[in-house]
C-alpha positions as CSV (number, residue, x, y, z in Angstrom):
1,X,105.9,81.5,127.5
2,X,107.9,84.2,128.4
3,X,111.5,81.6,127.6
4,X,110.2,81.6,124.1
5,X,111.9,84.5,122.1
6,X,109.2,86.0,118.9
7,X,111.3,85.5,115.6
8,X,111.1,89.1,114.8
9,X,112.7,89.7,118.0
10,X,115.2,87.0,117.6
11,X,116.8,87.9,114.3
12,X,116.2,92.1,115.6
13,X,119.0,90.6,118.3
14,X,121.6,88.7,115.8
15,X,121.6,92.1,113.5
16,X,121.9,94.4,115.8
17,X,125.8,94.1,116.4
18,X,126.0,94.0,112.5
19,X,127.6,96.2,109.9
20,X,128.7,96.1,106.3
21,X,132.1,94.5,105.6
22,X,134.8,96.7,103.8
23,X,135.2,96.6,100.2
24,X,138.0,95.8,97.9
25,X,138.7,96.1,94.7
26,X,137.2,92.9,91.9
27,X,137.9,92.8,88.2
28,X,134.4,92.8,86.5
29,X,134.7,88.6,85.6
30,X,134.8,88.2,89.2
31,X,132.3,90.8,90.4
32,X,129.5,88.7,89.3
33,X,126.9,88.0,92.6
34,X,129.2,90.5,94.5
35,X,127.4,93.3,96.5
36,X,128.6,97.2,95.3
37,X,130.5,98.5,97.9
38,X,129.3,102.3,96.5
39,X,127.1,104.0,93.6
40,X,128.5,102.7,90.4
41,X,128.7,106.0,87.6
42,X,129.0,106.4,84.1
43,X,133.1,107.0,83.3
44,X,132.2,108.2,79.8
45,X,128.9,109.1,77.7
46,X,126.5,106.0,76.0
47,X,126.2,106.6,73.1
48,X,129.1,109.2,72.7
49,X,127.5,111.0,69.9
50,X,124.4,110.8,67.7
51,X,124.5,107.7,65.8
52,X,122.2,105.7,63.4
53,X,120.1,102.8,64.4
54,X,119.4,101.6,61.2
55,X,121.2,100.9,57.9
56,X,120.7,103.6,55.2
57,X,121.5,107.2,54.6
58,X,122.1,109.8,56.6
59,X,120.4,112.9,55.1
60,X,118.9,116.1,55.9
61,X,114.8,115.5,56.2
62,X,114.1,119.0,53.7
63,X,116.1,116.8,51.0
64,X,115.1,113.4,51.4
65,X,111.3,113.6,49.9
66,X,109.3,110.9,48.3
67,X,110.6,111.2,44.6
68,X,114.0,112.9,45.0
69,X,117.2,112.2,44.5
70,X,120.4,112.9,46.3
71,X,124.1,112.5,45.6
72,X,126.1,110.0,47.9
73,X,129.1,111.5,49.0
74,X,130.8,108.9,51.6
75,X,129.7,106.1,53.7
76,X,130.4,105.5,57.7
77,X,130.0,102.5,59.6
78,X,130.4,101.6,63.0
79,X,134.3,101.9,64.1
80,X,134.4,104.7,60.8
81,X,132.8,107.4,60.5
82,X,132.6,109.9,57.4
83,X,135.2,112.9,57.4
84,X,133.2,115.5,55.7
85,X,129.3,116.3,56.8
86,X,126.2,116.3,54.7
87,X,125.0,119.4,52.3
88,X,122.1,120.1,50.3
89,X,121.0,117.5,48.4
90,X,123.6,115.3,49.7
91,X,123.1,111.2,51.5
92,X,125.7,109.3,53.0
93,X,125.7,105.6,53.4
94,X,125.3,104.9,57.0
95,X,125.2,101.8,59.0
96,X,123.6,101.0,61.8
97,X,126.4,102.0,65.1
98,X,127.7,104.7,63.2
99,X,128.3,108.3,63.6
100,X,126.0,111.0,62.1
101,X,127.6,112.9,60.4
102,X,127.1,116.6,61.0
103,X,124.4,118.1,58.9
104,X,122.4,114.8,58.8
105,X,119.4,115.0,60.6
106,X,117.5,112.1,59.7
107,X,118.3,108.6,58.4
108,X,116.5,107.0,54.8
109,X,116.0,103.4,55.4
110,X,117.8,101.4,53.1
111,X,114.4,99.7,52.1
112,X,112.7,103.1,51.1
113,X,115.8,103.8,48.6
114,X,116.9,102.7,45.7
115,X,120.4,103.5,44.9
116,X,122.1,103.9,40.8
117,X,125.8,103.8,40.9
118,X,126.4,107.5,43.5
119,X,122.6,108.6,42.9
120,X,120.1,107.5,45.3
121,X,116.0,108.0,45.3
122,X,113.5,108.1,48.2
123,X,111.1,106.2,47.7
124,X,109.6,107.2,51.4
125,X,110.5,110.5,53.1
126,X,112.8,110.6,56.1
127,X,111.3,112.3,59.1
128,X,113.7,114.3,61.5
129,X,114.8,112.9,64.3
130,X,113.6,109.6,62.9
131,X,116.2,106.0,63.5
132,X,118.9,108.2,65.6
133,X,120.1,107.3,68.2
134,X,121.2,110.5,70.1
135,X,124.3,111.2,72.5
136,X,123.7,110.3,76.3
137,X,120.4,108.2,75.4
138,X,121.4,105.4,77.8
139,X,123.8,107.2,80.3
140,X,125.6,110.0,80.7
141,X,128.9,110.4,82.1
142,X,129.1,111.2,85.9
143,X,125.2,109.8,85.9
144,X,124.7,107.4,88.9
145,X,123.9,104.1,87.4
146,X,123.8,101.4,90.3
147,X,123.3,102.1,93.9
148,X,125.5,101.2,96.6
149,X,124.2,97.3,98.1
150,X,123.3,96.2,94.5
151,X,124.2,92.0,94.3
152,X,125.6,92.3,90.8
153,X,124.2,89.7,88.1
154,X,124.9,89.5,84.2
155,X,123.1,92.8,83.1
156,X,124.7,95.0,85.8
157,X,128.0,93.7,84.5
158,X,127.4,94.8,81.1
159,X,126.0,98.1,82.5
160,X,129.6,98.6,83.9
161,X,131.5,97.6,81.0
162,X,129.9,100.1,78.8
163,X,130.4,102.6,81.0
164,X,134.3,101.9,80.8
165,X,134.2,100.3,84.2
166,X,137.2,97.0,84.4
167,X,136.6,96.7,88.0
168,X,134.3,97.8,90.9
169,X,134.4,98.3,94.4
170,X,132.6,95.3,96.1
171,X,131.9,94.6,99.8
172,X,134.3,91.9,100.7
173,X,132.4,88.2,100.8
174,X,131.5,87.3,104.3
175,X,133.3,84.1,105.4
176,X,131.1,82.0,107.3
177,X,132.5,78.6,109.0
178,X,130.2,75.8,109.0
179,X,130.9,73.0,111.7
180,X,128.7,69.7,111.8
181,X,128.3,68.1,114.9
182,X,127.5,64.4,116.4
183,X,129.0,60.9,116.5
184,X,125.7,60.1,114.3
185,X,127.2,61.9,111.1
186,X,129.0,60.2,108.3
187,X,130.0,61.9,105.0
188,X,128.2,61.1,101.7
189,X,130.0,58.2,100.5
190,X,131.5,57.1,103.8
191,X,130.7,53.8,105.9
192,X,127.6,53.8,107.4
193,X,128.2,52.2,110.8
194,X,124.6,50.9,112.4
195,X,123.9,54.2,114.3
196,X,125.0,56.7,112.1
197,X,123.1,58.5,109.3
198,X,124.5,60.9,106.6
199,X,125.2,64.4,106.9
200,X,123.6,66.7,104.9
201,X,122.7,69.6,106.7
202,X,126.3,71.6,105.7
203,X,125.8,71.1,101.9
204,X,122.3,73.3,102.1
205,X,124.0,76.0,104.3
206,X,126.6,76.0,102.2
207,X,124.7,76.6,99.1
208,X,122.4,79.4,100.8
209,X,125.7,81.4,102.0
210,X,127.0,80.8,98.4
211,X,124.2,82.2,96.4
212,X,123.8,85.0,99.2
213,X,127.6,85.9,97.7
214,X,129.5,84.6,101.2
215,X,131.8,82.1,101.4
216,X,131.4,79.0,102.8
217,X,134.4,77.5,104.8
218,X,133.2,74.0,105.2
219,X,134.8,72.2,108.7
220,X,133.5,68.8,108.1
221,X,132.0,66.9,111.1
222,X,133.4,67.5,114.5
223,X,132.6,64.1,116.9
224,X,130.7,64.3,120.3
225,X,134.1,65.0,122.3
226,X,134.6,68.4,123.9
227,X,138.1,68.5,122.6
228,X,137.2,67.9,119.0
229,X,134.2,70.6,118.8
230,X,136.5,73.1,120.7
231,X,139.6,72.5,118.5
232,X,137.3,72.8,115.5
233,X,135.6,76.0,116.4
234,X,138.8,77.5,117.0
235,X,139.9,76.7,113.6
236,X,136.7,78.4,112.6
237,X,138.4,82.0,114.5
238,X,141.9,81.0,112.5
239,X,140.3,81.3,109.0
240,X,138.7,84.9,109.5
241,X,135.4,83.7,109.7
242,X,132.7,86.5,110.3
243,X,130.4,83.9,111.0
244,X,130.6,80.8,113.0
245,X,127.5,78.0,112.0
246,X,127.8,74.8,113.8
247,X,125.1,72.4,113.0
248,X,123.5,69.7,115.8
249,X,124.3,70.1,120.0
250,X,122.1,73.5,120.5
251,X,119.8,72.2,123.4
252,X,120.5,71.7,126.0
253,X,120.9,68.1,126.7
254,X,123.9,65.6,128.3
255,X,125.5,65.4,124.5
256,X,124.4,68.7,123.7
257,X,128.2,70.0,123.8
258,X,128.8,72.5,121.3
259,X,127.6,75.4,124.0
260,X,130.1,74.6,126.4
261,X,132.9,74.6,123.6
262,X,131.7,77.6,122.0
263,X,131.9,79.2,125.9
264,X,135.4,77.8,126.2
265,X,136.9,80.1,122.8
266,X,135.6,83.0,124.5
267,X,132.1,83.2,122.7
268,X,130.0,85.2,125.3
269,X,126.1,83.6,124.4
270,X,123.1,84.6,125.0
271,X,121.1,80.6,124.4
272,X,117.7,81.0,123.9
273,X,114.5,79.1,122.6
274,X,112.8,80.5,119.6
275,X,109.2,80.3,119.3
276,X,108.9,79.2,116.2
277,X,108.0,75.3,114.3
278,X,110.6,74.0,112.8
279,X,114.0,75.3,114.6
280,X,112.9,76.3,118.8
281,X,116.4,75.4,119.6
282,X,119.2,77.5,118.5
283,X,122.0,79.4,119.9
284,X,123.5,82.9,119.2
285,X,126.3,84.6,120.5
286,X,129.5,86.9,119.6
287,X,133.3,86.8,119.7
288,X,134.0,90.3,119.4
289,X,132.8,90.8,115.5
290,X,132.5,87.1,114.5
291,X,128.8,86.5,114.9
292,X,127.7,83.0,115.9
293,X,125.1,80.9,115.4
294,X,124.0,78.0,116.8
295,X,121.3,76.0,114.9
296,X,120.0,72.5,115.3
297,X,120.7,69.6,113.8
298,X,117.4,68.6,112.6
299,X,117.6,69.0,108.1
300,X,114.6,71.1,108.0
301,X,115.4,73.1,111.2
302,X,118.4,73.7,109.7
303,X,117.5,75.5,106.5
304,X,114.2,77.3,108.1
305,X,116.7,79.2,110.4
306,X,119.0,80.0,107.5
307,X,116.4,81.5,106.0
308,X,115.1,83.5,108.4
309,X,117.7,84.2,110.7
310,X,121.5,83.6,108.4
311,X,120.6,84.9,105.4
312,X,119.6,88.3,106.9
313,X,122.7,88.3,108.7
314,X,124.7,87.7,105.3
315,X,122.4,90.4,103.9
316,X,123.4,92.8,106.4
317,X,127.3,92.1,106.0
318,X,126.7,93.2,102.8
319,X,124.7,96.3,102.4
320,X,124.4,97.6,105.7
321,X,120.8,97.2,105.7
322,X,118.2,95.1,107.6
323,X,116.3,92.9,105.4
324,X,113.6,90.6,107.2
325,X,112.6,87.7,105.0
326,X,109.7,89.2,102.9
327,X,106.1,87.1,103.8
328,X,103.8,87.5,100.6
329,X,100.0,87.5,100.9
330,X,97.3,84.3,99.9
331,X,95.1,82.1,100.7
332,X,95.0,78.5,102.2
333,X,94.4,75.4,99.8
334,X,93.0,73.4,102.9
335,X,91.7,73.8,106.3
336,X,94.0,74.5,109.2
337,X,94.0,73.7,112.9
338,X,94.7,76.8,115.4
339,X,98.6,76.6,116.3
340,X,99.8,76.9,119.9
341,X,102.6,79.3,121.5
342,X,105.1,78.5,118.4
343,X,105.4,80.2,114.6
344,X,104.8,77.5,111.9
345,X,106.8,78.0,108.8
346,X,105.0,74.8,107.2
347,X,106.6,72.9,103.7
348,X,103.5,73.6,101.2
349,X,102.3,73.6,97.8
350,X,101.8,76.9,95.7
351,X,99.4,77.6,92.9
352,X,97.2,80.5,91.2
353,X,93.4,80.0,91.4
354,X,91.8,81.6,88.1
355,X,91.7,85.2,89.9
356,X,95.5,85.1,89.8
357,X,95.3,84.8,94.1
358,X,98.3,83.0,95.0
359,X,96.9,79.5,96.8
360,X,98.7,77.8,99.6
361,X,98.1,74.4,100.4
362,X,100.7,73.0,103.6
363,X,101.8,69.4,103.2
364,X,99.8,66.6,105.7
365,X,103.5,65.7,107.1
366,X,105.8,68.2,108.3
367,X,108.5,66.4,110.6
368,X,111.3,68.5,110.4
369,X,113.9,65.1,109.6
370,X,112.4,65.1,106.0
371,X,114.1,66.7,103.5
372,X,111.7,65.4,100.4
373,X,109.3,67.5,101.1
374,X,111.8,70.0,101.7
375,X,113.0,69.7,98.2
376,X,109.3,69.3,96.8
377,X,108.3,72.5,98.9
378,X,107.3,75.4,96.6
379,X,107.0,77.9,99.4
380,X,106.7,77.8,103.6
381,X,103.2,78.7,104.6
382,X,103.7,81.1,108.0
383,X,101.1,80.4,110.5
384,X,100.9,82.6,113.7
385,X,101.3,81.6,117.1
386,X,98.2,81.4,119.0
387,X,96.1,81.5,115.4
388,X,92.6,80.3,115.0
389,X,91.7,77.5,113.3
390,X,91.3,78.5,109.7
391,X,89.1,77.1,106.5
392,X,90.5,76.6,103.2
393,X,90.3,80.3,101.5
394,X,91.0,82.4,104.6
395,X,93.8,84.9,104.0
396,X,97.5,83.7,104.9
397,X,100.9,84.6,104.6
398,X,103.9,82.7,103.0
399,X,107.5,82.9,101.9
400,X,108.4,81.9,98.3
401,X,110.4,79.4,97.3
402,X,112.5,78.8,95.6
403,X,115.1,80.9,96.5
404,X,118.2,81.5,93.9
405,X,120.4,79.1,95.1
């Protein structure tokens, strides 16, 4: 049906008005999960000279045969290096860290020594070269290290730091306003009248624009009155937000009201249906840069979207760069029925058969209210629209969860 949009298409049409966010300036505790706003380089050389990786003595390999003996004439550790170099027929105690000192070329282990007051014998020859660790092995200075779009985690930190690095220039977070809506929502906790249920739909987009490195500005629930869900989006404009999610009200229904409102603070729409299972209804629109998104209130429908349609928004925000969710190949745990006009992303189970081939096996109920199986999802299996039926084993496609947040 031609009032169906394709997802591809879709999300193609909420990135396309999209560009990275500027950068600022974060002090390396607080760059952690932040996206590199440009190529990180080395501000000094790693290691900054030849030094030993082993405890022993430095020596020149011509001296330090099976059976001699050499005179120790200093030590160095790491932090202290020796002043003087090393001669003929000459060791110095070395630690591991330390400088070589110049003439060494070669480090006896400590183990293949045996050491008499200032007189030490090899009991095993040093080799050149051997247990040094020489200047620039891990970076250079001026060498790129990290590209530009790189989300930052634990080992990229320490990458910077020993490259003298005390803060980096990260792409600012995107802020991203999330707006509940419906009479039928209370908060966890709250009183429960007879026709309400509790909202929990903000707490998982929440989470996925955390762990995506945005930030979440959470605007509670807005009631079924025009006022209220205009006077809420509007707030959503006041805090900066460069995205707008409101949550419930995308059809287009009598209490369907959040499209009218969003209209109302100037956000120019284009409403559409997606064809996809869960998540056809869903709205999405601008206000000059503020991207907005409409997406329904069912749990499920919720998160799918996020997935496939918010989190490369986010993505985008932060590198620059298109990234469509990425669909991984397998092969189906169970017979499946052909699908109609509408995209399944179906809540399934994941294993390896013996072979190593990933096996995916949808659950028998996939109403999109339940968030157990949500939670007990290991990854969505993607069936086409318009598919054939298909028998357990026939090649499929699926996304893996779960994601890191």
């Amino acid at each position: 049906m031609s009032d169906l949009l394709p997802v591809p298409e879709a999300r193609a049409r909420i990135l396309a008005g999209l560009s990275r966010l500027p950068s600022e300036r974060a002090p390396l505790p607080e760059a952690l999960g932040r996206a590199l706003a440009s190529p990180l380089t080395a501000m000094r050389t790693q290691p900054p000279w030849d030094c030993s990786a082993m405890d022993g003595y430095a020596v020149r390999a011509e001296d330090a045969r099976a059976g001699a003996t050499l005179s120790v004439v200093g030590e160095a550790a790491a932090g202290r290096s020796h002043a003087g170099g090393v001669g003929p027929g000459e060791a110095v105690r070395i630690f591991t860290g330390a400088p070589v000192p110049e003439g060494a070329d070669a480090i006896l282990l400590q183990e293949d020594a045996d050491r008499d007051g200032d007189v030490v014998s090899v009991r095993e020859a040093a080799t050149s070269g051997r247990h040094i660790r020489r200047a620039g092995l891990d970076f250079a200075a001026g060498e790129a290290l990290l590209p530009a779009g790189r989300k930052l985690g634990a080992r990229d930190l320490a990458l910077a730091a020993a490259a003298s690095h005390p803060a980096l220039d990260v792409v600012r977070r995107p802020r991203v306003a999330i707006l509940a809506t419906g009479d039928e929502l209370v908060a966890p906790g709250g009183e429960i009248g007879p026709d309400q249920i509790v909202a929990s739909n903000s707490y998982a987009i929440s989470a996925i624009v955390a762990g995506e490195g945005g930030a979440p500005i959470d605007l509670g629930i807005a009631p079924d009155r025009p006022s209220a869900i205009r006077a809420a989006v509007a707030r959503a404009f006041s805090e900066g937000a460069d995205v707008v999610v409101t949550l419930g009200g995308a059809s287009v229904g009598d209490h369907d009201l959040v499209k009218p409102a969003l209209e109302a603070e100037g956000v120019s729409l284009a409403f559409w249906k997606i064809a996809m299972r869960p998540g056809k209804p869903m709205m999405a629109g601008r206000r000059g840069q503020t991207l907005v998104l409409g997406l329904p209130g069912n749990p499920v429908s919720s998160i799918v979207c996020s997935l496939l349609f918010l989190v490369p928004a986010l993505r985008k925000l932060l590198t620059g760069a298109d990234h469509a969710p990425e669909l991984l190949p397998g092969v189906l745990g169970r017979d499946m029925p052909e699908n109609d006009r509408r995209e399944d992303y179906m809540r399934a189970a994941f294993a390896r058969d013996s072979s190593g081939v990933a096996v995916v096996t949808a659950f028998p109920r996939q109403d999109s209210s339940m968030l157990r199986p949500m939670s007990d999802a290991e990854c969505l299996l993607v069936r086409p629209a318009h598919a054939s039926a298909a028998k357990a084993g026939d090649a499929c496609r699926y996304l893996a969860l779960p994601f890191p947040y």
